[in-house]
C-alpha positions as CSV (number, residue, x, y, z in Angstrom):
1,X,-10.7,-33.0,35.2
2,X,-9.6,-32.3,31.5
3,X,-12.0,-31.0,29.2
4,X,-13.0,-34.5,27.5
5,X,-13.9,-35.8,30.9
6,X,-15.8,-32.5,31.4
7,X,-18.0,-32.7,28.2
8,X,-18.4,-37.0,28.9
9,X,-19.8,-35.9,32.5
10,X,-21.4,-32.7,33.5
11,X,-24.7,-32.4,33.9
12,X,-24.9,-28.3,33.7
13,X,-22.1,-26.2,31.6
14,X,-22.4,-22.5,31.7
15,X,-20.6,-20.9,29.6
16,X,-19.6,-17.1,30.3
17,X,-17.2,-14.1,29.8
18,X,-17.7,-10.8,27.7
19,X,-19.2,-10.1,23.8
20,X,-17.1,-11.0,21.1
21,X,-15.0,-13.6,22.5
22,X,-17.0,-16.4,20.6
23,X,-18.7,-17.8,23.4
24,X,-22.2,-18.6,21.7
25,X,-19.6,-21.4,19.4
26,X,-18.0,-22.8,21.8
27,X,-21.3,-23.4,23.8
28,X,-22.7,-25.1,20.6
29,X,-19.3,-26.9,19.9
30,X,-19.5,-28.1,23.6
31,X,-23.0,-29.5,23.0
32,X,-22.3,-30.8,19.7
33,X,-18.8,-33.0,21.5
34,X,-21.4,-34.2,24.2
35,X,-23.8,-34.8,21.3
36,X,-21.0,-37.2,19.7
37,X,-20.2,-39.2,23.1
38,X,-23.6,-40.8,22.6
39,X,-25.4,-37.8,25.4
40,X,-28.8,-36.5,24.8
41,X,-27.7,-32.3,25.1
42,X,-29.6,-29.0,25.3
43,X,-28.3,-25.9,24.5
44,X,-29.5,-22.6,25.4
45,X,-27.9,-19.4,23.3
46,X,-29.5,-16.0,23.7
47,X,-28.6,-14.5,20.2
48,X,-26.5,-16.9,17.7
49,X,-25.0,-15.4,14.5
50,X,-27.4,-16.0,11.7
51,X,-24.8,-18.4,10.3
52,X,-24.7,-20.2,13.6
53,X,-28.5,-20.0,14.0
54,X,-28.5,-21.3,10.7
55,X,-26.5,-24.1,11.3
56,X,-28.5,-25.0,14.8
57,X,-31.8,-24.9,13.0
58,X,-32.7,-22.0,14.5
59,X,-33.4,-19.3,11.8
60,X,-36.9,-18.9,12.9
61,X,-36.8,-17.9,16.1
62,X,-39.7,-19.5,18.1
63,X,-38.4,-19.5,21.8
64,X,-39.2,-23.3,22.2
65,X,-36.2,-26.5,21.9
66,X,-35.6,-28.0,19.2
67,X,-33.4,-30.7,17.6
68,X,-30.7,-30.3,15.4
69,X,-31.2,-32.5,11.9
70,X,-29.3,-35.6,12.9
71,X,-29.3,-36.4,8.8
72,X,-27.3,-33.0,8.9
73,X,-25.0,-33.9,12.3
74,X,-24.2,-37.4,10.6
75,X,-22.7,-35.7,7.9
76,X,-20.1,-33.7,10.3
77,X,-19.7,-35.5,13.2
78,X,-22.6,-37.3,15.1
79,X,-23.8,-40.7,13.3
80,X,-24.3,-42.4,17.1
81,X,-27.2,-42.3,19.5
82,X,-26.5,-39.1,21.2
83,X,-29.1,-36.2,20.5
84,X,-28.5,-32.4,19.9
85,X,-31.1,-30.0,20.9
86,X,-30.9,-26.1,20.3
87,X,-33.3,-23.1,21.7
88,X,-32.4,-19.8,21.0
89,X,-34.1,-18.0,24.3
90,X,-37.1,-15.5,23.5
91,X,-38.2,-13.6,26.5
92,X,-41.7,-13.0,25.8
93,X,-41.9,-17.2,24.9
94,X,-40.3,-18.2,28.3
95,X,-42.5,-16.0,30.2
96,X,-45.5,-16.8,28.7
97,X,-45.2,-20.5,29.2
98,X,-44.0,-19.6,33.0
99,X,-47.5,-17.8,33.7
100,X,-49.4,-21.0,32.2
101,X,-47.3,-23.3,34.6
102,X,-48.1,-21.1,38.0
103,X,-50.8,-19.4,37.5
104,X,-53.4,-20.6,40.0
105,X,-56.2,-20.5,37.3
106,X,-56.9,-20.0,33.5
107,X,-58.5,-16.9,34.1
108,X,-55.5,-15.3,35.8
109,X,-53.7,-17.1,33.1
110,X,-55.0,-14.9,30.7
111,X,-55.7,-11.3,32.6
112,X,-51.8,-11.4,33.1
113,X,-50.9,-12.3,29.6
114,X,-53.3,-9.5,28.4
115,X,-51.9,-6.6,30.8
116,X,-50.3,-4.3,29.5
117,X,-47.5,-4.0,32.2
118,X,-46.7,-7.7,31.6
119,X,-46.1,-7.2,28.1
120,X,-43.3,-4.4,29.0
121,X,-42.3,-6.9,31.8
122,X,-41.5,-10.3,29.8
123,X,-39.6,-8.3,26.8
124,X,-38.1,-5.0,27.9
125,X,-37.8,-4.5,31.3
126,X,-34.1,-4.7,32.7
127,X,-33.0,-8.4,34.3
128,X,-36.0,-9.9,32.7
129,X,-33.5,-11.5,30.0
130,X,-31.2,-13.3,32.4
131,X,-34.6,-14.1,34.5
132,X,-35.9,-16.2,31.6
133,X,-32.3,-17.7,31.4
134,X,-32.4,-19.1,34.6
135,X,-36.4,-20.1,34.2
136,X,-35.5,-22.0,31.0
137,X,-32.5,-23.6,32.7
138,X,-34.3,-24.6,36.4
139,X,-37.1,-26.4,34.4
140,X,-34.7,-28.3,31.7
141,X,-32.8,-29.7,35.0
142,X,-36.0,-30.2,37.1
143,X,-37.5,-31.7,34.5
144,X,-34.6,-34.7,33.8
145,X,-34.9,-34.9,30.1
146,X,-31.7,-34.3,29.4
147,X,-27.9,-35.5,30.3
148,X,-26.6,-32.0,29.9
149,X,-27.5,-28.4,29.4
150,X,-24.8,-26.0,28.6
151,X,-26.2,-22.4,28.6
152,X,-24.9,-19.6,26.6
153,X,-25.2,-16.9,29.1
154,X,-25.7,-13.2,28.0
155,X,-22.4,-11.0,27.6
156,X,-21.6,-9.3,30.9
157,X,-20.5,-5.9,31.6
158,X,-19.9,-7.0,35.1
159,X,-18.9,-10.4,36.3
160,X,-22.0,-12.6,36.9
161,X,-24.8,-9.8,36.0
162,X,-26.4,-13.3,34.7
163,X,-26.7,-14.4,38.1
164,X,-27.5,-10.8,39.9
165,X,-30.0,-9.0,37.5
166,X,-32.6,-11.7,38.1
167,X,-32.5,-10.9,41.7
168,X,-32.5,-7.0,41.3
169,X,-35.3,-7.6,39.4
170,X,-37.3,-9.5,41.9
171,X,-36.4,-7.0,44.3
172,X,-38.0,-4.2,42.1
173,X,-41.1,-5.9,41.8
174,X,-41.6,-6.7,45.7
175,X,-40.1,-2.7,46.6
176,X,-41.5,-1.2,49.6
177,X,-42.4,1.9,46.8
178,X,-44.2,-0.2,44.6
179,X,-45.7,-2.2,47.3
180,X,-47.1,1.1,49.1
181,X,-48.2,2.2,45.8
182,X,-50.2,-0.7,45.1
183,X,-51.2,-1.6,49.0
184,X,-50.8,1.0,51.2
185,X,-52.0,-1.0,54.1
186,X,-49.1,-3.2,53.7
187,X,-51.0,-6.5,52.5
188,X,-48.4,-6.9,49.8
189,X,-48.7,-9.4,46.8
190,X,-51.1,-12.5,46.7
191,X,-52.0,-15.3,44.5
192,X,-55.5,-13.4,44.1
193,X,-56.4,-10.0,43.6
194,X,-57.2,-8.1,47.4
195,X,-59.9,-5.7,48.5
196,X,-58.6,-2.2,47.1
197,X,-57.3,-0.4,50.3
198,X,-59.2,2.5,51.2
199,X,-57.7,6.0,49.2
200,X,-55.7,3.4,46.6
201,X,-58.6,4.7,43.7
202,X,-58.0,8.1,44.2
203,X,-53.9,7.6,44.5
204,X,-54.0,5.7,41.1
205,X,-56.4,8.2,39.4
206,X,-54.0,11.1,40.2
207,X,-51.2,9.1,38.6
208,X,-53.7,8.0,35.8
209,X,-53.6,11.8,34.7
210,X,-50.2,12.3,34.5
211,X,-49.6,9.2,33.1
212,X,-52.1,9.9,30.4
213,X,-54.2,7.0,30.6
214,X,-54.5,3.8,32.8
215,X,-51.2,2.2,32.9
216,X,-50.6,2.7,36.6
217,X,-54.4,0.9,37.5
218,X,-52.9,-1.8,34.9
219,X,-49.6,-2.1,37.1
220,X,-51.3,-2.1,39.7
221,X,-53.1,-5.3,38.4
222,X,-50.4,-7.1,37.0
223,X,-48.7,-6.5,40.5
224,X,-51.6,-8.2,41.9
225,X,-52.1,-11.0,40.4
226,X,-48.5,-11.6,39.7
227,X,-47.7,-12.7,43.0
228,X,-48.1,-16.0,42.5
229,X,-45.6,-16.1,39.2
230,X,-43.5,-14.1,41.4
231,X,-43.0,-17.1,43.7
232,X,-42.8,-19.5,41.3
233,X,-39.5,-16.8,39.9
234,X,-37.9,-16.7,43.7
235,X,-38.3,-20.8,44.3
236,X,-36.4,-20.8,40.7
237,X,-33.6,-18.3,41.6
238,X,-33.0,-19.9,44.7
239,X,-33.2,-24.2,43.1
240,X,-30.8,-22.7,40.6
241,X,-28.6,-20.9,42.9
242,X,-28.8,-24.2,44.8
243,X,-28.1,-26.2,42.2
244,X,-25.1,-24.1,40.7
245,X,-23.7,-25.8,43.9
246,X,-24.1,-29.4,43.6
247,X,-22.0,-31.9,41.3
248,X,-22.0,-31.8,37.8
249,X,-22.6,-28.1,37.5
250,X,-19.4,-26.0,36.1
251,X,-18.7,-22.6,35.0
252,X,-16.3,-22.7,32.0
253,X,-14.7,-19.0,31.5
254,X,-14.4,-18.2,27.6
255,X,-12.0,-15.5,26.6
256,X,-9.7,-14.6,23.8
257,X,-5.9,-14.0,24.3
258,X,-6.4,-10.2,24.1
259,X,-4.9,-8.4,27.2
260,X,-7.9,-6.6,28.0
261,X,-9.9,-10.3,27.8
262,X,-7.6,-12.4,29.6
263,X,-8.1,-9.6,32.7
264,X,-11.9,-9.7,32.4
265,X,-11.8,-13.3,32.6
266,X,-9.4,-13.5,35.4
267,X,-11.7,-10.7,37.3
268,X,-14.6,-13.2,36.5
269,X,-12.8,-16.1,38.1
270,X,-12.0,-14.2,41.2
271,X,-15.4,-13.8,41.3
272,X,-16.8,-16.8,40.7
273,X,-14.4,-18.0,44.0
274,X,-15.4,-15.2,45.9
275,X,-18.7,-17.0,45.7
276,X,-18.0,-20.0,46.1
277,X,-19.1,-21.0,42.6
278,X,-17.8,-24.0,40.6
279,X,-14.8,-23.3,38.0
280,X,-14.3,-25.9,35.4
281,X,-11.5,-23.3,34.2
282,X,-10.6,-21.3,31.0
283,X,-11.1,-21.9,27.4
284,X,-9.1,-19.7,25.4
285,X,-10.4,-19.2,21.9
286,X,-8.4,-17.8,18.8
287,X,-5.3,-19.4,19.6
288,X,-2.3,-19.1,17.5
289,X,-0.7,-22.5,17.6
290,X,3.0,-22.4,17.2
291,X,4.9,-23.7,13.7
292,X,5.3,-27.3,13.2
293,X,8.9,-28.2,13.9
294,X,10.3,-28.1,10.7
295,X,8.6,-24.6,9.6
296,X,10.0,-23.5,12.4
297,X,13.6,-25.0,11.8
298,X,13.4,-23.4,8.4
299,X,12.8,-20.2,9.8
300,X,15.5,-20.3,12.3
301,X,17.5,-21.2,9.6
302,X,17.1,-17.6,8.1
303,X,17.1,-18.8,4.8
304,X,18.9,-16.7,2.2
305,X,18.3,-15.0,-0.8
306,X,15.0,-15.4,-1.4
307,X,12.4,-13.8,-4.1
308,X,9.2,-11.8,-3.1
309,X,6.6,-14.7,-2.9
310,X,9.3,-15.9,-0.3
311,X,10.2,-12.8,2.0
312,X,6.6,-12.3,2.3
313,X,6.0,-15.8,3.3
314,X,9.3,-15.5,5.8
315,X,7.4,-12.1,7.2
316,X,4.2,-14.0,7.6
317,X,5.8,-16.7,9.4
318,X,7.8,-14.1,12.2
319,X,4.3,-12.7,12.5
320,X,2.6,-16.1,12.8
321,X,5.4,-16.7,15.8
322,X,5.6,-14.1,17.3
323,X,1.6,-13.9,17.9
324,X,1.6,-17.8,18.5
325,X,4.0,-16.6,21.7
326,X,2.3,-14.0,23.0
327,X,-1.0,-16.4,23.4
328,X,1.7,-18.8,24.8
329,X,2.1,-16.4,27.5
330,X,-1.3,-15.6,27.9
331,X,-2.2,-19.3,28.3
332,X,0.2,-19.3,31.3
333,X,-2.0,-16.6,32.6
334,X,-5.0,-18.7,32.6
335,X,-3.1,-21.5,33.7
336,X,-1.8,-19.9,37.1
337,X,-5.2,-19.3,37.9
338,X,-7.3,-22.2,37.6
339,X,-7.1,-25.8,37.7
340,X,-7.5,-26.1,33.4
341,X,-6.9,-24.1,30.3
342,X,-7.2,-25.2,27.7
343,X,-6.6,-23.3,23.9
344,X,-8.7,-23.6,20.9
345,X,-7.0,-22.8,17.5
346,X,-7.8,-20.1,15.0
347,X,-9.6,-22.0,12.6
348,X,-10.5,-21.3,9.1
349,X,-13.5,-18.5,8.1
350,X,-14.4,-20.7,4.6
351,X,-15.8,-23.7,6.3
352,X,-19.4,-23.8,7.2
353,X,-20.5,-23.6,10.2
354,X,-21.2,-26.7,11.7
355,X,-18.0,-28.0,10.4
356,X,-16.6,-25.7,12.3
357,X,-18.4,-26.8,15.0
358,X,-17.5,-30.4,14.3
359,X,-14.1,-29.5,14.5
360,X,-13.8,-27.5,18.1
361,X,-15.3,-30.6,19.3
362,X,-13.1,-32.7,18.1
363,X,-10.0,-30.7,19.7
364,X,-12.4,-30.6,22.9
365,X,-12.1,-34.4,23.1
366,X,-8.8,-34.9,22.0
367,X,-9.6,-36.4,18.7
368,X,-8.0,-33.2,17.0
369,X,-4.7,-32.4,18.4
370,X,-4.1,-29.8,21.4
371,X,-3.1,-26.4,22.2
C-alpha cells in the first residue's frame, strides 16, 4: 500500500517517533491530504507550534475538536466535501468529560471533579498524558463520526511509552500498597464509597500529620469513588489495544535522516513487530532531493573559471549533493526494513503554514512529485 492509498483508506493513523523530527506536521499534513480526498478527518496533536496551532485554529487551547475554516482550507488546498477537524489534547478537558460519561451519578460526578487528588491526577501525574490520548482516540472511533483519525502521539524516550504509560498508570492506581492503604481488608475499589475498615481512621490521621493536612483522607476518596472511571480507563486501554489490531489501523514511523534518528526509528519498528503491531512504514522528513539533471550535468561539468557569486554557488551545489546522497542512503535504510518509505522534501521556512501543509499533502498523494 503506497502512501496515497494509505491516506484514501485508513481508518486510524498514528503517527510516532522522537521530538523534533516534525511529526505534529506531518500528522496535520496527513489529515489535511485525507481532508482533500473528499474524507471527514480528526486530528489529535498534543502540543503544535504556535504557527501550526495557528494555522489549525487552535490558538486557544480549549481541549475540545474543532473544525479547521474551510473558507481558509479552500484557499490552499480543500474546496471539496471532505471536512478537517483539529483538537489539540488538554489533560484536565479529556478527563473531566471522561468522569461525566462513567460516573454512576451526578453527585460522584462532582465529589471527584472537586478532590483534590483528582486535580493532581488529570494534569500532572505521570502516564496521565498518553491516558487521555488513548481516551480521546477510543471514543472518536467508538463513536463513528469520523472516516479517520490520525493521532499525534507524544515524543518517546522509549519506543511505544504511548502505549505503556497508560497501563503503568492503571497499575499504580489498583497497587496492592495503595489498595492496603485505602482498604486494608482487601475490598478494593468500587463504584460507591465502602464502610471504612476498621483502624483505616486512625492509619489516615497518622499520615494526615505528616502530610500536613488532609490530602491522604482526600486520596483515599478519590480512590474510592474512582473505581468506576477506573473501569471505564481499563475497557478503553484494552478496545484500543484491540483495535490497534484490526484493519484500517497503521502505525506510520516519522524520522529525519539523521543517524541517530534513523536508529530510533528502526529500534521503534522492531518494536512495533515484536508486538505484533501494524506498520504502515517510514516517512522520512527533511529530505534533500537530488539536483535536477541538468544542475547536476553542469556540475559534473566542473565548469571553469568562474567569479565569486559562481564558486559559491558551485560550493553550494557539492554541498546540496553530497547531503541529497547521504539521505539517499538513509532512505535505503528505511527501505530494507519495512514494506514503504517514503521521503518528504525540505521545504521552504517563508511560506505560511498551512501552505506548507497543503504542500506535504500534495507530495503524500502524488500530486507533487516524489522522493
Amino acid at each position: 500500500m503506497n502512501l496515497a492509498e494509505l491516506i484514501a483508506s485508513a481508518r486510524l493513523i498514528i503517527t510516532a517517533g522522537s521530538g523534533g523530527v516534525g511529526k505534529t506536521t506531518t500528522a496535520a499534513a496527513l489529515g489535511l491530504a485525507a481532508a482533500g480526498l473528499g474524507r471527514r478527518v480528526a486530528v489529535l496533536t498534543i502540543d503544535p507550534a504556535k504557527r501550526l496551532a495557528q494555522a489549525l485554529g487552535l490558538d486557544a487551547l480549549t481541549g475540545h475538536m474543532r473544525r479547521v475554516d474551510p473558507v481558509t482550507l479552500s484557499g490552499v488546498a480543500l474546496a471539496g466535501p471532505g471536512e478537517l477537524w483539529a483538537q489539540m489534547l488538554d489533560i484536565k478537558v479529556t478527563a473531566d468529560g471522561m468522569v461525566d460519561r462513567f460516573a454512576p451519578s451526578p453527585e460522584v460526578a462532582q465529589a471527584i471533579l472537586s478532590n483534590r487528588a483528582y486535580a493532581a491526577f488529570s494534569t500532572s501525574l505521570a502516564g496521565s498524558q498518553e491516558y487521555m490520548a488513548v481516551e480521546a482516540v477510543w471514543r472518536l472511533i467508538s463513536e463513528g463520526g469520523f472516516d479517520l483519525v490520525v493521532l499525534d502521539t507524544p515524543p518517546a524516550a522509549h519506543a511505544l511509552d504511548f502505549l505503556d504509560a497508560p497501563a503503568r498508570l492503571l497499575d499504580a492506581l489498583d497497587s496492592k500498597g495503595i489498595q492496603r492503604l485505602i482498604y486494608p481488608g482487601g475490598q478494593g475499589m468500587a463504584a460507591e464509597r465502602p464502610k471504612p475498615p476498621r483502624g483505616r481512621g486512625l492509619l489516615l490521621r497518622s499520615f494526615n500529620k505528616l502530610t500536613g493536612g488532609a490530602f491522604i483522607s482526600e486520596l483515599s476518596d478519590f480512590l474510592s469513588l474512582f473505581g468506576c472511571i477506573l473501569n471505564a480507563l481499563q475497557e478503553s486501554s484494552r478496545g484500543l489495544q484491540g483495535l490497534l489490531r484490526q484493519p484500517g489501523v497503521y502505525f506510520t514511523l516519522v524520522t529525519t535522516p539523521a543517524q541517530t534518528q534513523i536508529a530510533e526509528a528502526l529500534a521503534f519498528e522492531r518494536e512495533l513487530s515484536r508486538r505484533g503491531l501494524p506498520l504502515w512504514g517510514f516517512l522520512c522528513n527533511r529530505v534533500h532531493p537530488p539536483l535536477p539533471p541538468e544542475a547536476a550535468a553542469w556540475l559534473e561539468a566542473s565548469p571553469g573559471r568562474l567569479d565569486e557569486a559562481g564558486r559559491a554557488l558551485t560550493a553550494l551545489l557539492r554541498f546540496h549533493q553530497a547531503r541529497a546522497a547521504l539521505d539517499a542512503q538513509a532512505l535505503a535504510r528505511l527501505s530494507r526494513a519495512a514494506v514503504e518509505a517514503r521521503g518528504l522534501p525540505l521545504l521552504s521556512a517563508e511560506t505560511d503554514e498551512l501552505t506548507r501543509l497543503a504542500q506535504l499533502g500534495a507530495l503524500m498523494t502524488g500530486r507533487g512529485g516524489d522522493t
